[in-house]
N, CA, C and O atoms as a Maestro MAE file, in Angstrom:
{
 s_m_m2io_version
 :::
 2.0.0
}

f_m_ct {
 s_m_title
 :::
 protein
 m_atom[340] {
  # First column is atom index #
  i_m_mmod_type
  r_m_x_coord
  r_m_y_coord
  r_m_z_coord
  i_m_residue_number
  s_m_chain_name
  s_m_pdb_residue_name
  s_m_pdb_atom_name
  i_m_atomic_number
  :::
  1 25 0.811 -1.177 0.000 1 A "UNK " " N  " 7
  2 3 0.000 0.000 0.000 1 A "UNK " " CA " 6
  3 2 0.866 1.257 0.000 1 A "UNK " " C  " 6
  4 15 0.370 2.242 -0.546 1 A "UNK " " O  " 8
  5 25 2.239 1.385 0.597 2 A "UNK " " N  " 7
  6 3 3.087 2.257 0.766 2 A "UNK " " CA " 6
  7 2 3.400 2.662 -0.387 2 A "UNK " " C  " 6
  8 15 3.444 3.851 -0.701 2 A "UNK " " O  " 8
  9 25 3.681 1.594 -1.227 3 A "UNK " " N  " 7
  10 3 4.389 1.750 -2.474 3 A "UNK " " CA " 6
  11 2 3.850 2.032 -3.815 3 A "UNK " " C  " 6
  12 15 4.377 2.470 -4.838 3 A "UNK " " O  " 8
  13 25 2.472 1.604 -3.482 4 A "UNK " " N  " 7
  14 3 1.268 2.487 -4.830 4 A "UNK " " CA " 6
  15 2 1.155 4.212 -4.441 4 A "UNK " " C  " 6
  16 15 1.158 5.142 -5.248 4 A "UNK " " O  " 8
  17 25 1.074 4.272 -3.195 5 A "UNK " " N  " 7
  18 3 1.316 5.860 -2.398 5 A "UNK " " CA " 6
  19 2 2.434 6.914 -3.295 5 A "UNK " " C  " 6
  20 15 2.469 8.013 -3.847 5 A "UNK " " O  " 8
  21 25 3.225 5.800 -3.016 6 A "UNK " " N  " 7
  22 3 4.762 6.738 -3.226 6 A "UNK " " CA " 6
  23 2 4.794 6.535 -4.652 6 A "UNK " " C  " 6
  24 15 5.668 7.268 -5.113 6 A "UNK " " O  " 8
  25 25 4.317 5.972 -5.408 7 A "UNK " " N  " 7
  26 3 4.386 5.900 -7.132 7 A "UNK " " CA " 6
  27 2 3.353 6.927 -7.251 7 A "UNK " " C  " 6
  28 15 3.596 7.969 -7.860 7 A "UNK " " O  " 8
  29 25 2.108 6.683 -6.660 8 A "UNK " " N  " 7
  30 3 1.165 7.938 -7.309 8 A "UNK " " CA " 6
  31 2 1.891 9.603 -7.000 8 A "UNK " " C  " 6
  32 15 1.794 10.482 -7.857 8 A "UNK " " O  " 8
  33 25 2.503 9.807 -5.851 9 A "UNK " " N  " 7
  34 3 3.529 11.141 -5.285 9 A "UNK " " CA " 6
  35 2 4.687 11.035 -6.760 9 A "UNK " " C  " 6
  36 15 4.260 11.744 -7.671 9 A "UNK " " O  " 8
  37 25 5.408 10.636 -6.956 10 A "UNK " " N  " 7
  38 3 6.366 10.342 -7.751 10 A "UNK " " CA " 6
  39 2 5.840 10.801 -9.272 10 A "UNK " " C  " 6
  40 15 6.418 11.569 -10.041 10 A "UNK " " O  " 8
  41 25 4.476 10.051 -9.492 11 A "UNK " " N  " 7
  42 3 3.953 10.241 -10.815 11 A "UNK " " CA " 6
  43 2 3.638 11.881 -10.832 11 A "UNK " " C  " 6
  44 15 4.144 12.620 -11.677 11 A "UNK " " O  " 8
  45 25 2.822 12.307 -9.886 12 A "UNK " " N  " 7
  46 3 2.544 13.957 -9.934 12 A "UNK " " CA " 6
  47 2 3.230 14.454 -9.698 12 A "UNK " " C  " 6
  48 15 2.963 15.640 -9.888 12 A "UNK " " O  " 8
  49 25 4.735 14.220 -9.087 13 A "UNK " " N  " 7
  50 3 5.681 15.747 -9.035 13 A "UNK " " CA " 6
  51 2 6.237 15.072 -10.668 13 A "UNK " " C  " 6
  52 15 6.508 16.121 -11.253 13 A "UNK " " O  " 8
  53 25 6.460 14.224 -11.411 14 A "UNK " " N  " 7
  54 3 6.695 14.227 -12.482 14 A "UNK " " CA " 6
  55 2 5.951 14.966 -13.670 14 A "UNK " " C  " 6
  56 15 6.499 15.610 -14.565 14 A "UNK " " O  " 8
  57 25 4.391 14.712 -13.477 15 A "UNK " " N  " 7
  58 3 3.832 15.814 -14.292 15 A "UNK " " CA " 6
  59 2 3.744 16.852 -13.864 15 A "UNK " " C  " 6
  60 15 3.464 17.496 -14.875 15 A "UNK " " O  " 8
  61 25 3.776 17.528 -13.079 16 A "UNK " " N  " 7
  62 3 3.841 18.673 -12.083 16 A "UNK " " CA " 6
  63 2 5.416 19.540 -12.629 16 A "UNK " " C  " 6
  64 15 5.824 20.697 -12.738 16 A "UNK " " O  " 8
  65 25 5.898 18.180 -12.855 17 A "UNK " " N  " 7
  66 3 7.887 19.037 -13.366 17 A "UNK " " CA " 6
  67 2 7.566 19.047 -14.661 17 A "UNK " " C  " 6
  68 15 8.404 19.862 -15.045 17 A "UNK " " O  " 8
  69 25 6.964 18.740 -15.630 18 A "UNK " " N  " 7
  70 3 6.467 18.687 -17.070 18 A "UNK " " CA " 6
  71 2 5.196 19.792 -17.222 18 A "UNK " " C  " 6
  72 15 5.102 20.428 -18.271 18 A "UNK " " O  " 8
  73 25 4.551 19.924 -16.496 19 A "UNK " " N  " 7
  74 3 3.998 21.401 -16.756 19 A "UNK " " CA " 6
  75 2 4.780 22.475 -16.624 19 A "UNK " " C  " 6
  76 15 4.815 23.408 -17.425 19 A "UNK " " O  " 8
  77 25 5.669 22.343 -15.242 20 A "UNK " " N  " 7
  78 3 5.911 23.438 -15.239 20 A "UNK " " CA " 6
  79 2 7.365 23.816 -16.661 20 A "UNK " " C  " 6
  80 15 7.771 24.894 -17.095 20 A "UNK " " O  " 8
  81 25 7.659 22.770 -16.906 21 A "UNK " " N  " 7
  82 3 8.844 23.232 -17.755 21 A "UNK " " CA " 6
  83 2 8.132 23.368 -19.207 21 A "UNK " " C  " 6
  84 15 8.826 23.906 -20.070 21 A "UNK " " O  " 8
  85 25 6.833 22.946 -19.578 22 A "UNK " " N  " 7
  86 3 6.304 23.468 -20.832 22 A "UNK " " CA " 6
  87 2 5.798 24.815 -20.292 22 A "UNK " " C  " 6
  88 15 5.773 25.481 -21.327 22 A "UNK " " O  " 8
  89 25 5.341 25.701 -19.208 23 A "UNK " " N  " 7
  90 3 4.926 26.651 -19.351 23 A "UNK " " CA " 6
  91 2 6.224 27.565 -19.347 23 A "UNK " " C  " 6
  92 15 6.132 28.552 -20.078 23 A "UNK " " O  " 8
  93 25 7.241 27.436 -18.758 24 A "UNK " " N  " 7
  94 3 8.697 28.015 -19.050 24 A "UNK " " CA " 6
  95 2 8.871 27.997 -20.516 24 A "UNK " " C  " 6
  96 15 9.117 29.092 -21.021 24 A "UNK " " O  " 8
  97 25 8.816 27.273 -21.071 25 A "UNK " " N  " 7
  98 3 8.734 27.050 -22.457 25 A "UNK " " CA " 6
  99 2 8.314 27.747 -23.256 25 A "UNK " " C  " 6
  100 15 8.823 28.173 -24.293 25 A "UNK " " O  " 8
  101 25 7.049 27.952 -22.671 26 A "UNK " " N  " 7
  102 3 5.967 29.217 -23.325 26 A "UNK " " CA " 6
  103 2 6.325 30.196 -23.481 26 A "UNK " " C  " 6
  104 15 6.613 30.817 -24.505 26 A "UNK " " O  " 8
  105 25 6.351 30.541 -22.008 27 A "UNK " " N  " 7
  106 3 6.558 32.109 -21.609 27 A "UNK " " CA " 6
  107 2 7.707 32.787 -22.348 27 A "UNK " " C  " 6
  108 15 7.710 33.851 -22.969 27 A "UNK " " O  " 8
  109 25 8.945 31.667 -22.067 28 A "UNK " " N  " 7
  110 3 9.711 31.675 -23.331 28 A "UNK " " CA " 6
  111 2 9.918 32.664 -24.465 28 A "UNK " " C  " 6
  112 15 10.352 33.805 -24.620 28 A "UNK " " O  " 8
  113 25 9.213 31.326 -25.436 29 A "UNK " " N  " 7
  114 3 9.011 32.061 -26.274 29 A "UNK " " CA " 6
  115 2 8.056 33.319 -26.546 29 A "UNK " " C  " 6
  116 15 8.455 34.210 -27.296 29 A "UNK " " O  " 8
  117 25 6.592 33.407 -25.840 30 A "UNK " " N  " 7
  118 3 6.172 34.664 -26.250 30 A "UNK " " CA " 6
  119 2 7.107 35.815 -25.753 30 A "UNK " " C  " 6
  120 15 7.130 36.938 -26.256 30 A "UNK " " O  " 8
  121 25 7.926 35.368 -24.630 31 A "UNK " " N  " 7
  122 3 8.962 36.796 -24.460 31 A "UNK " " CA " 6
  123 2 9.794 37.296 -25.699 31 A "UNK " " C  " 6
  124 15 9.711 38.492 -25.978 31 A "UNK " " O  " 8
  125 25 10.699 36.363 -26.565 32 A "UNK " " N  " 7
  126 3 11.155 36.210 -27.735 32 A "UNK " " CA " 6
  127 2 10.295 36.770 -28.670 32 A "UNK " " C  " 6
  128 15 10.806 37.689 -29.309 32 A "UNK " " O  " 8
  129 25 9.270 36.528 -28.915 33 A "UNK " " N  " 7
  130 3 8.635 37.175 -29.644 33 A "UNK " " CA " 6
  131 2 8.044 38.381 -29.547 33 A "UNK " " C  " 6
  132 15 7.414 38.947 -30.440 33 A "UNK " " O  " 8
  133 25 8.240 38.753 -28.507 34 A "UNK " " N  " 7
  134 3 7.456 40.776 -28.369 34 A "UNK " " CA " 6
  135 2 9.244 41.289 -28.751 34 A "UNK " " C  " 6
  136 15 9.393 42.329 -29.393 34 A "UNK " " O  " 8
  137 25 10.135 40.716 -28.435 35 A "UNK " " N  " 7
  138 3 11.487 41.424 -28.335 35 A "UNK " " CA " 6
  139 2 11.759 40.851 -29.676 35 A "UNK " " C  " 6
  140 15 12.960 40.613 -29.542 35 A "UNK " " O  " 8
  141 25 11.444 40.447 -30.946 36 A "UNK " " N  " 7
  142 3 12.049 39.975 -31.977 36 A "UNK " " CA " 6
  143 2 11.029 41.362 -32.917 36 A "UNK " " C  " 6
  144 15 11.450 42.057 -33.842 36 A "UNK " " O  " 8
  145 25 9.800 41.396 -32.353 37 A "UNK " " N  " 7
  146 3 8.961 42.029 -33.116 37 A "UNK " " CA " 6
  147 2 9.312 43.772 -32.770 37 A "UNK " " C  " 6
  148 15 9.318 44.728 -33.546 37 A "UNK " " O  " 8
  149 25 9.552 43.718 -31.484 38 A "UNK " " N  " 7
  150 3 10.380 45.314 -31.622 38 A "UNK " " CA " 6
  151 2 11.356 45.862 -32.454 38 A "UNK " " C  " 6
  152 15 11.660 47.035 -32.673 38 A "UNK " " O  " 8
  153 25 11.917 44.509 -32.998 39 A "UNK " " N  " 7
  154 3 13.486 44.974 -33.920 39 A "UNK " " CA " 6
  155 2 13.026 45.785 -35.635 39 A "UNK " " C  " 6
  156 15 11.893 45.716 -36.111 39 A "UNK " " O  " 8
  157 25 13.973 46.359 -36.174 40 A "UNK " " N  " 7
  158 3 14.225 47.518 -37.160 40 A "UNK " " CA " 6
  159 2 13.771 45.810 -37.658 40 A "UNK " " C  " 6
  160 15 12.648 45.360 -37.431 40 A "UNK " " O  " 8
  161 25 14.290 45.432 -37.988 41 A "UNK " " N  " 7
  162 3 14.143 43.974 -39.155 41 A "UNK " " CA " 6
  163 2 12.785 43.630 -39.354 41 A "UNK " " C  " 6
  164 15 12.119 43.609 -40.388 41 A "UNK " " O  " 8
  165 25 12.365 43.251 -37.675 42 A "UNK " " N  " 7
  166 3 10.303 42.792 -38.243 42 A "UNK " " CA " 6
  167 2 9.599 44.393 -38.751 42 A "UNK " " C  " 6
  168 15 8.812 44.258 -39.689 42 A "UNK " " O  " 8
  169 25 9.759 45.683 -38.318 43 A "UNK " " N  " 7
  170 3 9.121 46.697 -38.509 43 A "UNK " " CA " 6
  171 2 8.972 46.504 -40.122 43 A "UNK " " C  " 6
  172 15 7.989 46.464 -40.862 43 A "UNK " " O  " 8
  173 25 10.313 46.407 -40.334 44 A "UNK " " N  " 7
  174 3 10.648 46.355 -42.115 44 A "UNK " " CA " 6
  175 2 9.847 45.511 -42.759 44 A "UNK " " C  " 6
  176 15 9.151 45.887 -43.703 44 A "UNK " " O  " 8
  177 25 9.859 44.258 -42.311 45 A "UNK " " N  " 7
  178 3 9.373 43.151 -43.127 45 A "UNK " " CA " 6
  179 2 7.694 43.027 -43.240 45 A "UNK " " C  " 6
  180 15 7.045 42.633 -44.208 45 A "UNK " " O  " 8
  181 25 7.213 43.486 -41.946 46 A "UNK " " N  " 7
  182 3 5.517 43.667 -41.522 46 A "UNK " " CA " 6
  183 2 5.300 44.384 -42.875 46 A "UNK " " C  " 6
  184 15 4.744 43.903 -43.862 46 A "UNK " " O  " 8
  185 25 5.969 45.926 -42.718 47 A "UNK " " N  " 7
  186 3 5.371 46.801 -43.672 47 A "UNK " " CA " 6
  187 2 5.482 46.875 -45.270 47 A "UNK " " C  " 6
  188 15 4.791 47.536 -46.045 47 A "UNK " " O  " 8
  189 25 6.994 45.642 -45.652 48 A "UNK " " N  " 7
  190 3 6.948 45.567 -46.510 48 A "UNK " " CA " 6
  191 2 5.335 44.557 -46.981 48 A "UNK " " C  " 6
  192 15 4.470 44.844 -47.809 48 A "UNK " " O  " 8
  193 25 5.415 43.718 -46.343 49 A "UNK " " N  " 7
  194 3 3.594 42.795 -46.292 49 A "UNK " " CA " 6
  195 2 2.661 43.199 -46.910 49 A "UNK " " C  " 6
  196 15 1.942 42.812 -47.831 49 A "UNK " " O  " 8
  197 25 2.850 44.718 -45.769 50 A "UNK " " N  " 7
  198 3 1.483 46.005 -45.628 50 A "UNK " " CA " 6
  199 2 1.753 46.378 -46.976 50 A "UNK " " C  " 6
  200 15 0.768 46.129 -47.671 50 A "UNK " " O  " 8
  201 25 2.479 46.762 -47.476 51 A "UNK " " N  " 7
  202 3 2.544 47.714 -48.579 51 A "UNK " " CA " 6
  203 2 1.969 46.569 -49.647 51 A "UNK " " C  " 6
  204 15 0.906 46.763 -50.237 51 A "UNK " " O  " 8
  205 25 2.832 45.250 -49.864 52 A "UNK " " N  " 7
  206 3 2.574 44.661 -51.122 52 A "UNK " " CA " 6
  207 2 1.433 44.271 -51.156 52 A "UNK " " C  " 6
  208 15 1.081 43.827 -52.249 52 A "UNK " " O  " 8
  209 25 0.463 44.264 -50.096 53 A "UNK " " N  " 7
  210 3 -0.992 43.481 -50.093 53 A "UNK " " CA " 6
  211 2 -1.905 44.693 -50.282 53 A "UNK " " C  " 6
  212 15 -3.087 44.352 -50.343 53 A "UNK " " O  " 8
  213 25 -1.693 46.062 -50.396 54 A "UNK " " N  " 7
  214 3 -2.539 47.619 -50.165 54 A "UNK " " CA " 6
  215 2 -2.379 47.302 -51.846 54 A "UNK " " C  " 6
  216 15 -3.307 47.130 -52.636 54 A "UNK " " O  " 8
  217 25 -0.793 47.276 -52.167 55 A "UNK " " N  " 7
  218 3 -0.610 47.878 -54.094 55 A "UNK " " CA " 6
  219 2 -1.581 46.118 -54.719 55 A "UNK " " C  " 6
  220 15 -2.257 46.130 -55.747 55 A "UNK " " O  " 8
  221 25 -1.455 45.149 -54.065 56 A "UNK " " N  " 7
  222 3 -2.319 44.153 -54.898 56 A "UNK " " CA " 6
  223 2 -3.711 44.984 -54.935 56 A "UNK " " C  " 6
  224 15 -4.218 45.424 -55.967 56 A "UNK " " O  " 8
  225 25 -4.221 45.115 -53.674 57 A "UNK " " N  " 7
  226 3 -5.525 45.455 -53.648 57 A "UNK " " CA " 6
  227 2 -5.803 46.932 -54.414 57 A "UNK " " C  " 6
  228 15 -6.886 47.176 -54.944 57 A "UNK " " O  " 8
  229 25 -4.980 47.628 -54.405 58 A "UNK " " N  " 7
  230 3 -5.790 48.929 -55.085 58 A "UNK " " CA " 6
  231 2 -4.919 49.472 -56.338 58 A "UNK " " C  " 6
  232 15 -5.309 50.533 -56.826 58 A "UNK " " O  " 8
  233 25 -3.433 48.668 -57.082 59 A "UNK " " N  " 7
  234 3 -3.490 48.932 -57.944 59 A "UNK " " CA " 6
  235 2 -1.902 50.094 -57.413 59 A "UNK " " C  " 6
  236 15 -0.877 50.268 -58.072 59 A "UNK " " O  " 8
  237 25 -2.071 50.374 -56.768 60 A "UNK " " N  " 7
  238 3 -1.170 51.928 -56.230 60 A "UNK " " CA " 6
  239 2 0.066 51.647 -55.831 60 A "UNK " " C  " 6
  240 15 -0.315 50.671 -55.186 60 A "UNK " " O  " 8
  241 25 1.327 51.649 -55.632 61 A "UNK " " N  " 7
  242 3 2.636 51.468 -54.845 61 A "UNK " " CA " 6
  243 2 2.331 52.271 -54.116 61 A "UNK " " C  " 6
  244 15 1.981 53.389 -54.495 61 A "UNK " " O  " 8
  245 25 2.400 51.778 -52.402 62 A "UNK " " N  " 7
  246 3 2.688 52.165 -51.554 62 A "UNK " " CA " 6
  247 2 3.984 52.075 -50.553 62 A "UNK " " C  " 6
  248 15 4.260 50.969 -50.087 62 A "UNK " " O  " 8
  249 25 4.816 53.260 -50.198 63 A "UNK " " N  " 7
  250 3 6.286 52.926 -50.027 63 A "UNK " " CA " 6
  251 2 6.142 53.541 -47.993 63 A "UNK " " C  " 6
  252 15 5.339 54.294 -47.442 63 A "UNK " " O  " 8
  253 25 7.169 52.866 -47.538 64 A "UNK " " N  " 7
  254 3 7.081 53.660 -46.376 64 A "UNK " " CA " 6
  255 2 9.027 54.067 -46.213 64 A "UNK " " C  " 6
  256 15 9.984 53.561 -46.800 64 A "UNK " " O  " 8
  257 25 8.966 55.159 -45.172 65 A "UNK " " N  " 7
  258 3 10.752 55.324 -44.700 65 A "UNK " " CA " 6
  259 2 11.177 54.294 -44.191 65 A "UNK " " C  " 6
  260 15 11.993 53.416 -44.473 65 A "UNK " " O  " 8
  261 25 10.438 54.558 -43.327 66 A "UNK " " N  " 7
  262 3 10.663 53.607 -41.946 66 A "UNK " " CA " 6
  263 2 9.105 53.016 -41.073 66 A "UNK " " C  " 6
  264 15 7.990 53.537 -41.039 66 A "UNK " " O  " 8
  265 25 9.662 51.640 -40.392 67 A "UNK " " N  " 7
  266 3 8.445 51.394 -39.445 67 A "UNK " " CA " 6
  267 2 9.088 51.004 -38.372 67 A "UNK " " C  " 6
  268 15 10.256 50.637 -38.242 67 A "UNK " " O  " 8
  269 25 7.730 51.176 -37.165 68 A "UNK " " N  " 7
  270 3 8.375 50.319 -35.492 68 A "UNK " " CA " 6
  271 2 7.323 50.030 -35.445 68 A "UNK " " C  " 6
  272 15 6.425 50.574 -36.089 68 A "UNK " " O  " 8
  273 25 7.107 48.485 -34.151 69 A "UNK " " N  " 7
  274 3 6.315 47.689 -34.187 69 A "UNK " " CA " 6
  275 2 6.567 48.031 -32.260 69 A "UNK " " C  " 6
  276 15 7.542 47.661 -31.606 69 A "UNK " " O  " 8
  277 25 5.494 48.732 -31.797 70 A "UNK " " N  " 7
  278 3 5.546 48.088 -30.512 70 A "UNK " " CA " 6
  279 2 4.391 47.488 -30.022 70 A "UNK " " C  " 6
  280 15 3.228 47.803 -30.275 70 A "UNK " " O  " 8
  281 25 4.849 46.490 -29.212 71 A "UNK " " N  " 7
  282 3 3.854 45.304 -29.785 71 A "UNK " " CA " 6
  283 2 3.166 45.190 -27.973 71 A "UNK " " C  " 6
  284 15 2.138 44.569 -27.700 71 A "UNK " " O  " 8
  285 25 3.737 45.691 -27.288 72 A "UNK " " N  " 7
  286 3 2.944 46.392 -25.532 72 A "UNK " " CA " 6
  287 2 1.848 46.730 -25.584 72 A "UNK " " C  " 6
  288 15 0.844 46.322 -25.000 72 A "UNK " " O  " 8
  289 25 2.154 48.224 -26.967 73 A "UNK " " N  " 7
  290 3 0.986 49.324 -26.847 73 A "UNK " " CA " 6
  291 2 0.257 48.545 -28.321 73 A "UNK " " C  " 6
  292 15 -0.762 49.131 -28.686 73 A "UNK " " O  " 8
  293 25 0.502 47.793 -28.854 74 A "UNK " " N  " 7
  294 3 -0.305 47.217 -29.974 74 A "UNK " " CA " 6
  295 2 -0.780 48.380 -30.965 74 A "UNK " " C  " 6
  296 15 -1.848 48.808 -31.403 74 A "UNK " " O  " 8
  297 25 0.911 48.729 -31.112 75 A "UNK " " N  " 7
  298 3 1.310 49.902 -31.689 75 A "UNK " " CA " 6
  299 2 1.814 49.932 -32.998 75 A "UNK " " C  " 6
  300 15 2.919 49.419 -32.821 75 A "UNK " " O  " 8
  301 25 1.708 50.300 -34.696 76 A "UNK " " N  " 7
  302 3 2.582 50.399 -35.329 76 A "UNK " " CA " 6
  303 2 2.390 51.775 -35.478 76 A "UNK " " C  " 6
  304 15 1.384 52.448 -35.256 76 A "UNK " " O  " 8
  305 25 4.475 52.385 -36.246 77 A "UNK " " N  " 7
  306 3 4.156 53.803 -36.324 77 A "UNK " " CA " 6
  307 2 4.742 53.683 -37.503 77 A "UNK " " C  " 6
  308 15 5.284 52.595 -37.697 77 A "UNK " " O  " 8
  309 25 4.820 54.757 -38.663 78 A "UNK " " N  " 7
  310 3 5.223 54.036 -39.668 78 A "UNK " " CA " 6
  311 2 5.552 55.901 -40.466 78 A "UNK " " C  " 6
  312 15 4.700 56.737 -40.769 78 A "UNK " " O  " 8
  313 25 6.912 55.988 -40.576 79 A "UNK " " N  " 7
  314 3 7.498 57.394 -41.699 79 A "UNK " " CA " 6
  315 2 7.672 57.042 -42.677 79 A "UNK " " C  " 6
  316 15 7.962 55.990 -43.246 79 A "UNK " " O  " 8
  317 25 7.308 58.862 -43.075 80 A "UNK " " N  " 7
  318 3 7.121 58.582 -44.502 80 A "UNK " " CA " 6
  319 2 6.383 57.633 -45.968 80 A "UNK " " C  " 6
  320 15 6.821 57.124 -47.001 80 A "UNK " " O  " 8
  321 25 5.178 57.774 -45.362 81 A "UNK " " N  " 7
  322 3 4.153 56.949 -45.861 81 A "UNK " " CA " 6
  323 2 3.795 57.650 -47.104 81 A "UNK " " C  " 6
  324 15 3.094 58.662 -47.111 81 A "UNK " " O  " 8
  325 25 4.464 56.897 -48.537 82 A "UNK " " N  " 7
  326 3 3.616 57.439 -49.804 82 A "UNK " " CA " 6
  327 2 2.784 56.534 -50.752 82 A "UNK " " C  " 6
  328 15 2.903 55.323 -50.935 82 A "UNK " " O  " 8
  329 25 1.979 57.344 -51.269 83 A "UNK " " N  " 7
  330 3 0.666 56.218 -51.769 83 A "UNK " " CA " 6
  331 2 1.229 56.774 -53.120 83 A "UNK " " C  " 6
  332 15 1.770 57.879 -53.148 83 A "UNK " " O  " 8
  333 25 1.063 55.787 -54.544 84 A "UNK " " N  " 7
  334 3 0.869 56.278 -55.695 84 A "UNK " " CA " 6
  335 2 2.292 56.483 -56.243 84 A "UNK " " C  " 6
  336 15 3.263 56.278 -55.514 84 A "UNK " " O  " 8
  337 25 2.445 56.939 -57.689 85 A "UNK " " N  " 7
  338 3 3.866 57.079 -58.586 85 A "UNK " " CA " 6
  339 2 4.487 58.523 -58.047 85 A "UNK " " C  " 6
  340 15 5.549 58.947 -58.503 85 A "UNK " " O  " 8
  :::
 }
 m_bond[339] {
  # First column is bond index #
  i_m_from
  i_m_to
  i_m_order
  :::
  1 1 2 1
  2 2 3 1
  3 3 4 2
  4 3 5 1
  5 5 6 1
  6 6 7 1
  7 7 8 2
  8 7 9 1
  9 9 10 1
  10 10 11 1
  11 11 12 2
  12 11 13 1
  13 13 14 1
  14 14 15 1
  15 15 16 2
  16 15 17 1
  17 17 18 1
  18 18 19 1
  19 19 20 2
  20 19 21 1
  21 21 22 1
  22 22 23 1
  23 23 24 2
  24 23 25 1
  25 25 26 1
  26 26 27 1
  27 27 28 2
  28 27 29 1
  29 29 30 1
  30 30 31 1
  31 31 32 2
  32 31 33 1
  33 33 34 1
  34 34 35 1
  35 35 36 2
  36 35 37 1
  37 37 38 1
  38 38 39 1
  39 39 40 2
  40 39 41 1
  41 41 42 1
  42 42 43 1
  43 43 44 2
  44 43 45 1
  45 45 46 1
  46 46 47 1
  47 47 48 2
  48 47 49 1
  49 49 50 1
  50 50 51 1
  51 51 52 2
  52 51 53 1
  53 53 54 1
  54 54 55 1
  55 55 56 2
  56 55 57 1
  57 57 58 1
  58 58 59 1
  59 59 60 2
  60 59 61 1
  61 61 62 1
  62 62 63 1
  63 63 64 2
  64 63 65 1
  65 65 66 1
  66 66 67 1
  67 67 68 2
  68 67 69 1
  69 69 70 1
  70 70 71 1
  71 71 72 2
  72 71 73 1
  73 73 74 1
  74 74 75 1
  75 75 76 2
  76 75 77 1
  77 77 78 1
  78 78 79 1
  79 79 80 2
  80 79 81 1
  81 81 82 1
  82 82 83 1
  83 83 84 2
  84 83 85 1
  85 85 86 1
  86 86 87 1
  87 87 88 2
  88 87 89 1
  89 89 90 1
  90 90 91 1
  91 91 92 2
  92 91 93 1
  93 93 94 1
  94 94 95 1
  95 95 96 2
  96 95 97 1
  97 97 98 1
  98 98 99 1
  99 99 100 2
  100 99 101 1
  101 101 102 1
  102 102 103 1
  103 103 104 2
  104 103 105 1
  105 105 106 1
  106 106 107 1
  107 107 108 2
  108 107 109 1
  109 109 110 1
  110 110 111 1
  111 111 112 2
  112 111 113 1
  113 113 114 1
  114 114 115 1
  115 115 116 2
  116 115 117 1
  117 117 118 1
  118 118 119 1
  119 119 120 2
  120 119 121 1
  121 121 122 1
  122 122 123 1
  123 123 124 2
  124 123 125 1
  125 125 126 1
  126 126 127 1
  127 127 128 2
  128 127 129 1
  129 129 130 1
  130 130 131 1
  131 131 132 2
  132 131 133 1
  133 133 134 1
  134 134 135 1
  135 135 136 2
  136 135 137 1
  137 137 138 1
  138 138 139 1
  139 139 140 2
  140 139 141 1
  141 141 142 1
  142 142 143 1
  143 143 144 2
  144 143 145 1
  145 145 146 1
  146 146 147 1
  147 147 148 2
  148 147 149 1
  149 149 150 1
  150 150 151 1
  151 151 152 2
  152 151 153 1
  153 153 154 1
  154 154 155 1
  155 155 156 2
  156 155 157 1
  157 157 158 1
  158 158 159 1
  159 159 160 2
  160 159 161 1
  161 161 162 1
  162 162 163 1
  163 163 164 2
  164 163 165 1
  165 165 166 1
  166 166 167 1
  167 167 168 2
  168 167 169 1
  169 169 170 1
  170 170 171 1
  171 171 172 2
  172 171 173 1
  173 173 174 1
  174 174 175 1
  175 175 176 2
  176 175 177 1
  177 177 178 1
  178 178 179 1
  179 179 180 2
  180 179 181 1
  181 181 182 1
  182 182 183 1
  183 183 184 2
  184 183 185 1
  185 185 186 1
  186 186 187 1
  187 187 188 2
  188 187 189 1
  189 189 190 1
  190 190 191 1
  191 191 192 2
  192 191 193 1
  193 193 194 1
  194 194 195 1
  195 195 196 2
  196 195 197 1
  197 197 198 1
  198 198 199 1
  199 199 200 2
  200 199 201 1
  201 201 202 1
  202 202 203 1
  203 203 204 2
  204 203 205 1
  205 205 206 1
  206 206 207 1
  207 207 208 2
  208 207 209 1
  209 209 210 1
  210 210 211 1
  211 211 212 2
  212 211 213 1
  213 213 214 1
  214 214 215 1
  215 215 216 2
  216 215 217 1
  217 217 218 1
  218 218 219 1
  219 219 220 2
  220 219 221 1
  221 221 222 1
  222 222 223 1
  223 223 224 2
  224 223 225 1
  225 225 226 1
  226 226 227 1
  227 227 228 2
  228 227 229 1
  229 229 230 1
  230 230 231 1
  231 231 232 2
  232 231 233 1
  233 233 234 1
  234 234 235 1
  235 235 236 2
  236 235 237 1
  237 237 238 1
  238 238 239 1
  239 239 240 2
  240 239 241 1
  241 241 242 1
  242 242 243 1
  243 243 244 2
  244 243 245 1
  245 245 246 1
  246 246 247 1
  247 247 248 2
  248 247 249 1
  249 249 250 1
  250 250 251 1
  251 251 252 2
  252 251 253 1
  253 253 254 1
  254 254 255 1
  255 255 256 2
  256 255 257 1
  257 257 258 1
  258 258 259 1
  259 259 260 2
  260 259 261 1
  261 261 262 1
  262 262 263 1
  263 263 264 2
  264 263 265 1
  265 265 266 1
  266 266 267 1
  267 267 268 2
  268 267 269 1
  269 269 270 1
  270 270 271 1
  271 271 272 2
  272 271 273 1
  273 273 274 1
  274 274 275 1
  275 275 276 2
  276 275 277 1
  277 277 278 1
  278 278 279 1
  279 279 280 2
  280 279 281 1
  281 281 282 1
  282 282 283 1
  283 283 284 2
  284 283 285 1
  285 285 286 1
  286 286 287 1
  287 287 288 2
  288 287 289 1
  289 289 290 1
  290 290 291 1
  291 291 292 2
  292 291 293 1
  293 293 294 1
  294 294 295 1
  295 295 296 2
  296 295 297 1
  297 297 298 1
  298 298 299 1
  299 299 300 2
  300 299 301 1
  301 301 302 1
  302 302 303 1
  303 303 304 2
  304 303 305 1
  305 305 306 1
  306 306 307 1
  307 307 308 2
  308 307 309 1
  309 309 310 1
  310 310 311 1
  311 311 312 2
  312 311 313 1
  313 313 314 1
  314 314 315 1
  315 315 316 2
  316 315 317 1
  317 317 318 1
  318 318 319 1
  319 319 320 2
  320 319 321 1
  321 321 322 1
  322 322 323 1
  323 323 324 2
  324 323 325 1
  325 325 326 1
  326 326 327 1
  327 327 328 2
  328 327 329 1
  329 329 330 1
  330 330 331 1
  331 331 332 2
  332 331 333 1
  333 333 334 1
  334 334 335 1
  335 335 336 2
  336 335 337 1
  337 337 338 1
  338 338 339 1
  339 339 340 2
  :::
 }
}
């Protein structure tokens, strides 16, 4: 009886150590990802997206300077925004 006890204890700090290291896991990565999406590189690449899916849809080149992605305030800001030739 001791020993079904101590296997069932054994079995739950085992899944208990497997949750907790998939939610480390997680957290992880969504940290990685707000700090990958702040960088000059994703701003660039989002807006290049933005732009090529605006000129499919309406026909127009749309160019930007620059973009930032802050992704806290569920923020984009985006210079120098031109529509058209």
């Amino acid at each position: 009886m001791a020993s079904r006890r101590s296997r069932a204890t054994i079995g739950c700090l085992k899944k208990r150590t497997v949750a907790l290291a998939f939610l480390a896991l997680v957290v992880a990565l969504v940290a990685a990802t707000l700090l990958v999406l702040r960088t000059r590189w994703a701003g660039e690449r989002i807006c290049a997206l933005a732009a090529a899916r605006a000129e499919a849809a309406s026909g127009l080149p749309l160019a930007f300077r620059s973009c930032r992605i802050e992704p806290f305030r569920l923020e984009l800001e985006a210079d120098g925004v031109r529509v058209g030739p």
